[in-house]
C-alpha positions, 0 to 999 in steps of 0.5 A: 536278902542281898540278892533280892528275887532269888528264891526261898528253899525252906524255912526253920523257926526256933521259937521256944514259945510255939514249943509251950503253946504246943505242949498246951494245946496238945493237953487241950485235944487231949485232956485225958492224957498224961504221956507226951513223946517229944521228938528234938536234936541238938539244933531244937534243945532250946525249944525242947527245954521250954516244951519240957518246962511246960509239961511238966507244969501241966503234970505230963510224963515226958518221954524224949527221944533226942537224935543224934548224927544226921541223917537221923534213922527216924525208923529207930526214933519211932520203934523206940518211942512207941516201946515207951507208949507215949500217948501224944507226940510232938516234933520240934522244929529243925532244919534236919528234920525237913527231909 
């Protein structure tokens, strides 16, 4: 911003309210589902928390895999969460996850 003209490299919105809205229309495409896997890191707790609060209120069972030490090992995230055989997946927005 105080260099006007320059470009913008990337974009990270935290907002816990997309997170709910998401849980929420995740439930609507599928609505005979009830096991969501949610995908978030340190940077991403707060929307985790609001995403968590929202399932739980729509009766679904959360299965989180939180990611640790960037770069994070994305191959182990997903082995580890197709083991516990979620049947909806959401990915929380963090500036870690871009790459």
């Amino acid at each position: 911003m105080a260099h006007p003209g320059g470009n913008i490299t990337g974009v990270f919105v935290r907002l816990p309210e997309l997170a709910e809205k998401q849980v929420e229309i995740l439930t609507q495409t599928f609505p005979d589902r009830t096991r969501l896997g949610v995908l978030w890191d340190a940077l991403s707790a707060d929307q985790f928390n609001a995403a968590e609060n929202r399932a739980k209120s729509l009766n679904l069972h959360v299965l989180s895999m939180k990611l640790e030490r960037p770069p994070y090992d994305f191959d182990a995230a997903f082995q580890s969460l197709v083991e516990n055989s979620p049947q909806m997946l959401l990915v929380l927005s963090s500036p870690h996850f871009i790459a």
